[in-house]
C-alpha positions as CSV (number, residue, x, y, z in Angstrom):
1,X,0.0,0.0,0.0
2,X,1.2,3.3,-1.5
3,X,2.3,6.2,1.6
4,X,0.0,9.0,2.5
5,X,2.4,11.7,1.3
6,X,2.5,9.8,-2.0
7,X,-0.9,9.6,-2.5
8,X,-0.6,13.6,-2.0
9,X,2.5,14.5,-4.2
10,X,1.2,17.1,-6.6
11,X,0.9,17.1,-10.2
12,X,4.1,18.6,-11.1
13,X,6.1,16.3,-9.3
14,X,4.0,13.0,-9.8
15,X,5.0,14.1,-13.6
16,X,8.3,14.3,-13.0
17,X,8.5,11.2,-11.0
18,X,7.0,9.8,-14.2
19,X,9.8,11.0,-16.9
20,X,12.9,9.8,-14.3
21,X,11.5,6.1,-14.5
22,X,10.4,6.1,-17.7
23,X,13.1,3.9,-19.6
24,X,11.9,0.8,-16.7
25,X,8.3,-0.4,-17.8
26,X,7.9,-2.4,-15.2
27,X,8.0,0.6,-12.4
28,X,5.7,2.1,-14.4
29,X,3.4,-0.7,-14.4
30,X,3.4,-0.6,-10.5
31,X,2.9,2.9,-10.4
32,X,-0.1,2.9,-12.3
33,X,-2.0,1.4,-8.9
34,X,-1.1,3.7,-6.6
35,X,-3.3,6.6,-7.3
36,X,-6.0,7.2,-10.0
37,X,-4.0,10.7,-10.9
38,X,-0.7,8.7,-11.0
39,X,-2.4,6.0,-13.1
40,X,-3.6,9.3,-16.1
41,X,0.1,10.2,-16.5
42,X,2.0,6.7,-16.6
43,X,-0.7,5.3,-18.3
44,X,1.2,6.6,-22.0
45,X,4.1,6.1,-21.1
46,X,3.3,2.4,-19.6
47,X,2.3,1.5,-22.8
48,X,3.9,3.5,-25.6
49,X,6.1,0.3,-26.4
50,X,4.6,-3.0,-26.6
51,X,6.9,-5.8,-26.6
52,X,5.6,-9.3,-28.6
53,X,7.6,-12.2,-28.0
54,X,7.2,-15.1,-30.5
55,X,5.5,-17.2,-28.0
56,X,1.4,-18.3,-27.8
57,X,1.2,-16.6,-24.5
58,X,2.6,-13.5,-25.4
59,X,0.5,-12.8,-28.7
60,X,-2.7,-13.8,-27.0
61,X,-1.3,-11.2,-24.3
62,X,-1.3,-8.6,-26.8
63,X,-4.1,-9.5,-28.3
64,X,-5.9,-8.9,-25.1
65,X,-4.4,-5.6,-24.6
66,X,-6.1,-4.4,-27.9
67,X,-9.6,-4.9,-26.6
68,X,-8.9,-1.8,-24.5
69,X,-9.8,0.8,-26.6
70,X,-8.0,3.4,-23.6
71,X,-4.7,1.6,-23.5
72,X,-4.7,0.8,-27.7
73,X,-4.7,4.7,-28.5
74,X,-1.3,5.2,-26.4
75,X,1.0,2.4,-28.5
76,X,3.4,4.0,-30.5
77,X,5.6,1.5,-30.8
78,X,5.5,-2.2,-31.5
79,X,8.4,-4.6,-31.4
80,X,8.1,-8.2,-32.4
81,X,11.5,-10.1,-30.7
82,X,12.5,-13.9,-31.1
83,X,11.8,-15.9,-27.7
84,X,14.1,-18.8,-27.0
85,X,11.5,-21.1,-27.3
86,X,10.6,-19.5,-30.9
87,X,8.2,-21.9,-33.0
88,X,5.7,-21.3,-35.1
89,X,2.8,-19.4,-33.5
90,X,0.3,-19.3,-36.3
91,X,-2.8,-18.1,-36.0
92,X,-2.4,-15.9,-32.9
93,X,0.9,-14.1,-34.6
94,X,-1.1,-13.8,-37.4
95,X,-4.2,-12.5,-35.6
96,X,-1.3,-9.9,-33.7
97,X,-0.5,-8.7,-36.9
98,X,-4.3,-8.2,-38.0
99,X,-5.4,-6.5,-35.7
100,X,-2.7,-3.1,-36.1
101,X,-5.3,-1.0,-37.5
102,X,-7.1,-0.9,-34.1
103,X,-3.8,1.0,-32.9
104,X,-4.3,4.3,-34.1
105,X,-1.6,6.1,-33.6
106,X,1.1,2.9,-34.2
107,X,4.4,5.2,-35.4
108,X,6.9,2.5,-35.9
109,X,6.9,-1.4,-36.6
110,X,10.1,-3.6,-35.5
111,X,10.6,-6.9,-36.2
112,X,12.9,-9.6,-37.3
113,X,13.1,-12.5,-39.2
114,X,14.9,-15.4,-37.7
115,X,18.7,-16.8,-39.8
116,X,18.5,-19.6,-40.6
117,X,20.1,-22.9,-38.8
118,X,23.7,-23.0,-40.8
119,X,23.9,-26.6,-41.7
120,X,20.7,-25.5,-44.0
121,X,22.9,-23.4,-46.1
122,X,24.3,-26.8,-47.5
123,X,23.5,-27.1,-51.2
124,X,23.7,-31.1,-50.8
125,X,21.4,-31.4,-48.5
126,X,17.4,-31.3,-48.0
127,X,15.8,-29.7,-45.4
128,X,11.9,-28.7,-44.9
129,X,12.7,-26.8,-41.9
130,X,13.0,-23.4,-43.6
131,X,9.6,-23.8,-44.3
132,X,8.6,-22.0,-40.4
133,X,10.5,-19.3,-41.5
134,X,9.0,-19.0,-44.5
135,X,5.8,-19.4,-42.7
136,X,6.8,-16.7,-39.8
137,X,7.7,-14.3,-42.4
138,X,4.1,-15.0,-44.0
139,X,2.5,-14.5,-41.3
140,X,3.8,-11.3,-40.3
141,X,3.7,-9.7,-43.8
142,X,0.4,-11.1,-44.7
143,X,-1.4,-9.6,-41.3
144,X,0.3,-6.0,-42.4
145,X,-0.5,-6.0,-46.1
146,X,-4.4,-7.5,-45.3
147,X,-5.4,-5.0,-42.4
148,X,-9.2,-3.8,-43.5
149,X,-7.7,-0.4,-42.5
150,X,-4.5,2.2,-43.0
151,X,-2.0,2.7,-40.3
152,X,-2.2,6.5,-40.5
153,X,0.5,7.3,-38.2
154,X,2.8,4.1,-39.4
155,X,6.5,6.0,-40.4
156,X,8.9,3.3,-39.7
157,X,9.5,0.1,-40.0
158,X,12.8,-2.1,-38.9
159,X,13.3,-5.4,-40.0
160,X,16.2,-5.9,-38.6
161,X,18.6,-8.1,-36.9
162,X,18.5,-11.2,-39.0
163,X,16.9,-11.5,-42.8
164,X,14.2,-10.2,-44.7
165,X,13.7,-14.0,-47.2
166,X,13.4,-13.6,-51.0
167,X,10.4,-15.6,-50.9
168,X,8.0,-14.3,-53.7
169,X,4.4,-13.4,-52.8
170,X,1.4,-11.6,-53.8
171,X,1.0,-9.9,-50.6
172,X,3.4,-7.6,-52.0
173,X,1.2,-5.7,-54.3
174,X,-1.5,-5.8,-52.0
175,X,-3.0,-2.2,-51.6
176,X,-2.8,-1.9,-47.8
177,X,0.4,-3.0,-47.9
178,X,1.7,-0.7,-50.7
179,X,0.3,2.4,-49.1
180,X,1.7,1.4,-45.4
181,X,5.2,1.6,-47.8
182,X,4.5,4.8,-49.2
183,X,3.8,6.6,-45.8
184,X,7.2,5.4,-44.2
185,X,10.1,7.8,-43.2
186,X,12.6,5.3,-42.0
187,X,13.0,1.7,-43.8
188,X,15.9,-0.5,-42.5
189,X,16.7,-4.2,-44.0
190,X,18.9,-7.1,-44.9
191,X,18.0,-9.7,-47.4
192,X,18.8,-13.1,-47.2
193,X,19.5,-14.8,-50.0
194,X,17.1,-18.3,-50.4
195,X,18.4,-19.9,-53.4
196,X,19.9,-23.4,-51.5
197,X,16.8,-23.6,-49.6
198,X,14.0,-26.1,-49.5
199,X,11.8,-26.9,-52.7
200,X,9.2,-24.3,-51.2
201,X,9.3,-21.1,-53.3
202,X,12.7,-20.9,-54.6
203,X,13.5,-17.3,-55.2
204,X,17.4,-16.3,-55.4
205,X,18.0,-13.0,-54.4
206,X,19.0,-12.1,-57.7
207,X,15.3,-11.9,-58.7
208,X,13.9,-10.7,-55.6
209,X,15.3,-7.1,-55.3
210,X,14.7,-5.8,-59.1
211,X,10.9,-7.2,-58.5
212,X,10.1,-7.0,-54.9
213,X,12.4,-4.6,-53.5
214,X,12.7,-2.2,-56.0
215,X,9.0,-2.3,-58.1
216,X,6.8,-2.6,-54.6
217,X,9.0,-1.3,-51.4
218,X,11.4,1.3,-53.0
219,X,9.8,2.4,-55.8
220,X,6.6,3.9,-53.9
221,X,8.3,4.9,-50.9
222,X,8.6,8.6,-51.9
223,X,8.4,10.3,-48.7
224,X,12.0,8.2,-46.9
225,X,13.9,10.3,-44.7
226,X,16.2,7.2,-43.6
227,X,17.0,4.1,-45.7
228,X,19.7,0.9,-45.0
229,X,19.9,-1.9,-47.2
230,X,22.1,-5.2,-46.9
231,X,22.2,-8.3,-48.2
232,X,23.5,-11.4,-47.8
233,X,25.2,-11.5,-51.3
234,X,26.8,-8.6,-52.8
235,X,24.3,-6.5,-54.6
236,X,24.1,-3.7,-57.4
237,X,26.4,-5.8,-59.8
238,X,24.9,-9.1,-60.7
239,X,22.4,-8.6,-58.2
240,X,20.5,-5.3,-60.4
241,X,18.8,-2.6,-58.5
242,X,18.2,-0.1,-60.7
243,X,18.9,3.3,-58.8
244,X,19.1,5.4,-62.0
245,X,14.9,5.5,-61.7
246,X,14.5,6.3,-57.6
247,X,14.6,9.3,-55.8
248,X,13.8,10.1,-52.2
249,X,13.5,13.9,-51.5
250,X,13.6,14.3,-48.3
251,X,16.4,11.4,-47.6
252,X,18.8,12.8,-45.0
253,X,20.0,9.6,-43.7
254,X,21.4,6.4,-45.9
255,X,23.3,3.4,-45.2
256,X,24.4,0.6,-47.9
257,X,26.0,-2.5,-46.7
258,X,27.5,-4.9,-49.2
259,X,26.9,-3.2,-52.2
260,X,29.0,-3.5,-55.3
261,X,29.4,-0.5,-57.5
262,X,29.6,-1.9,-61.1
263,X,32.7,-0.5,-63.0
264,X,31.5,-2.9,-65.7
265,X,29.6,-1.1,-67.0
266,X,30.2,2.3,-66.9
267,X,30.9,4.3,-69.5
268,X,34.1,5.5,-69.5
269,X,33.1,9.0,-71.3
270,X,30.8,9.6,-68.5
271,X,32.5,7.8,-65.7
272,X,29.9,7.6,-63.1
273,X,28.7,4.7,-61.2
274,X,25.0,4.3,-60.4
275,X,25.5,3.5,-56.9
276,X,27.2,7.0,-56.8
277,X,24.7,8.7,-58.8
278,X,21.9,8.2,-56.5
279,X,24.1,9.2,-53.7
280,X,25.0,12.5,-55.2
281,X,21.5,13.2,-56.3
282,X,20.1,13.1,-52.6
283,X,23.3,15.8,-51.7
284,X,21.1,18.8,-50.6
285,X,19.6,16.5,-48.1
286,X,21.8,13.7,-47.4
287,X,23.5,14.4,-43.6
288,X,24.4,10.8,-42.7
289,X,26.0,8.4,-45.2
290,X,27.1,5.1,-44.3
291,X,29.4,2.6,-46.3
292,X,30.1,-0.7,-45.1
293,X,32.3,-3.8,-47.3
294,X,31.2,-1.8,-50.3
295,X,32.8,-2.4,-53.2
296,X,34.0,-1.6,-57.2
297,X,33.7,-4.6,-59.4
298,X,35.9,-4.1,-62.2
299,X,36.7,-7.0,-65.2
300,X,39.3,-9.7,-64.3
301,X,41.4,-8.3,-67.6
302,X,41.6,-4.3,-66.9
303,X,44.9,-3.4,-65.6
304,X,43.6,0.1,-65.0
305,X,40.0,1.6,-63.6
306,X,37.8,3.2,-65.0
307,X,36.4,4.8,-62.0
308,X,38.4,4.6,-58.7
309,X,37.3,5.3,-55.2
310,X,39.5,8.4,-55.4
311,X,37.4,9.5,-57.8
312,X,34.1,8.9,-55.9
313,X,35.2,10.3,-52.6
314,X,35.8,14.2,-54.5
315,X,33.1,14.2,-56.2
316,X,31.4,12.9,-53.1
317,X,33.2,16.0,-51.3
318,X,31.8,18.5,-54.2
319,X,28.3,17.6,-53.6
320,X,27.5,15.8,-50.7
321,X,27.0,20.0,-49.2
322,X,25.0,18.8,-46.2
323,X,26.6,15.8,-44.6
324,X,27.7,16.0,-41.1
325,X,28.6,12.3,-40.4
326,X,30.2,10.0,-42.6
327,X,30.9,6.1,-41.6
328,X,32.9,3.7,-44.2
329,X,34.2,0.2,-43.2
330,X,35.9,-2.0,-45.5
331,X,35.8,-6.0,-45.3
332,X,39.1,-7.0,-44.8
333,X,40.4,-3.3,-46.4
334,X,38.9,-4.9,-49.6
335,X,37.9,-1.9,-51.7
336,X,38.0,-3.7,-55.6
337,X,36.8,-6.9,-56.5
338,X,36.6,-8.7,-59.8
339,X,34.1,-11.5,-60.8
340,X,35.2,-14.7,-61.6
341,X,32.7,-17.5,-63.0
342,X,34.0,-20.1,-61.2
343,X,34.4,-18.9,-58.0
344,X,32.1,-15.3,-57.7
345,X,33.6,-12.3,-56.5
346,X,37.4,-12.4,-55.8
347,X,39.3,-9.2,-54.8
348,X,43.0,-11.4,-55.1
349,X,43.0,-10.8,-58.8
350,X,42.8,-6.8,-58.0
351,X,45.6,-6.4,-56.3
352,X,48.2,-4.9,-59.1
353,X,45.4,-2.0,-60.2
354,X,46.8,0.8,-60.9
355,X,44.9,4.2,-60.7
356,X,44.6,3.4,-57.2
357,X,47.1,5.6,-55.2
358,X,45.1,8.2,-54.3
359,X,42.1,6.6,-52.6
360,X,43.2,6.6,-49.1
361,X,44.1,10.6,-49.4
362,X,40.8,11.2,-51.3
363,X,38.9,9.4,-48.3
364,X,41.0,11.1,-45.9
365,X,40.6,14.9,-47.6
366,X,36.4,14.2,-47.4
367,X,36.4,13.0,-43.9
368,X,38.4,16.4,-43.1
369,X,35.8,18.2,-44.9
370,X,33.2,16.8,-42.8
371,X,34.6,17.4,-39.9
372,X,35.5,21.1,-40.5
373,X,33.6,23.9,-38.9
374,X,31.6,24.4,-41.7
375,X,29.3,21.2,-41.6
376,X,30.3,20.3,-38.1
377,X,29.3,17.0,-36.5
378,X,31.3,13.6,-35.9
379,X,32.7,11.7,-38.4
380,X,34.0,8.2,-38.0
381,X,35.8,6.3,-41.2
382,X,37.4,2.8,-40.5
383,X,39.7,0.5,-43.2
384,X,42.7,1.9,-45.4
């Protein structure tokens, strides 16, 4: 039982009791007995975050929660995290997932998609077992892209952590589902290649960004202000996304994580990569750029580049006008790679390049001019 000079704190201070414990949902939940004035101002913050665990009891525990029309209208935020004892929780996942229009003012969607066991990744052997992935992924997807109503508020969505399968489906071009795209302003992934799985759906991620990624997430999603992509394979070079055709323009924050930049096929009287392109075309609003284990692909018999990452990083310095904080990692310090049809990409066949001298000082001079006093902010750059 709550004090007696509790019970008579005043307003001002019962609010700021509120704000100091805020980050521990659980004190909050206690606090929301002790008085019915308490219980008006913890009640948002009790339940701004919902947490769903991949368990039966914890989806039917959310589902309850929605039944309350008082507590619904104060989620913000719903994160879907992997329990240990993870297995497939059908319908009431689904039914989780169905039921997100009733949450009005629902301002940001994260999730996951559980890797894969490694020993499936073995091309000469057969597993069904990716099938409850598949099946989780399903589930999810298909409860956002059937809701009988928008998520007006919805502006980000994270699906993060693990992969995002190239599994086809028509959920994709689902209308619900296409407008929830177009009204996000942060989209975070990584795509998992699914071409040595099982015989259910077999859909290499060579196929699945030009058609799914590009033509039904990126295309329509005009109004980004954050984007990070990854895959599990290098993509851009075999693996086509055609950047030429997408702009975002209000895109002030962008991370790319395994992409090749194709010196294939670039033109050498024009000399501009795609990849690079679309970065310089988002320059007046671009603040943070992140680069990690990107790479140029050049032909296994060119003794000189065509483009070099010298190249990129002025040009990147001319035009990038409003970025404050720049982040590039190398795998390895692996910075060109060549493609060889026996073995993929191989970066040991790159190492006698020449037009390459200057990309370390070209790097360095942009990170300087990030840093300076005229754009300000912190700056980070890893790999020689």
């Amino acid at each position: 039982m709550p004090s007696a000079g509790l019970l008579s704190l005043p307003l001002e201070l019962l609010d700021e009791v509120t704000d100091y414990i805020a980050a521990s949902p659980q004190e909050i939940l206690t606090l929301r007995c002790v008085n019915k004035a308490l219980c008006s101002l913890v009640t948002p913050a009790a339940f701004r975050k919902i947490v769903v665990h991949t368990t039966d009891e914890s989806a039917q525990g959310f589902l309850g929660l929605l039944v309350s029309t008082d507590i619904a209208k104060h989620v913000r935020v719903i994160q879907i995290v992997r329990d240990e004892r993870f297995k497939r929780v059908g319908i009431r996942l689904r039914g989780v997932c169905f039921m997100l229009h009733l949450i009005p003012s629902l301002e940001s969607l994260i999730t996951f998609f559980p890797d894969e066991d490694a020993s499936l990744k073995d091309p000469f052997s057969y597993n069904d077992d990716p099938t409850r992935y598949h099946f989780f992924q399903r589930d999810l997807l298909g409860g956002l892209a059937c809701n009988p109503n928008p998520l007006p508020a919805l502006r980000s969505l994270q699906i993060q952590v693990d992969n995002w399968f190239a599994y086809p489906d028509d959920l994709y071009v689902a209308a619900p589902f296409q407008r929830i795209v177009a009204s996000l302003r942060d989209l975070r992934f990584l795509v998992q290649d699914t071409d040595y799985k099982s015989d259910l759906d077999h859909f290499p991620a060579e196929d699945f960004w030009p058609d799914v990624i590009w033509h039904r997430v990126l295309r329509p999603a005009v109004n980004l202000e954050s984007l990070s992509m990854s895959c599990s394979l290098e993509f851009g070079s075999l693996i086509r996304l055609d950047l030429g055709s997408v702009t975002f323009p209000q895109l002030s924050s962008l991370s790319l994580s395994n992409l090749v930049w194709d010196d294939v096929r670039v033109d050498p009287q024009v000399v501009a990569l795609e990849a690079e392109d679309f970065i310089v075309r988002h320059g007046k609003t671009l603040k943070k750029l992140e680069l990690q284990s990107c790479t140029i692909c050049v032909p296994r018999d060119r003794p000189t580049l065509v483009r070099s990452w010298a190249a990129v990083w002025s040009w990147f310095a001319d035009e990038l006008t409003e970025l404050v904080d720049l982040v590039v990692e190398y795998n390895f310090n692996q910075r060109y790679i060549c493609f060889l049809q026996e073995y993929g990409f191989d970066s040991n066949s790159v190492y006698s390049l020449r037009g390459t001298e200057e990309d370390t000082a070209a790097l360095e001079a942009l990170v300087m001019i990030v840093k300076g006093g005229k754009r300000g902010g912190v700056t980070s750059c890893d790999g020689d």
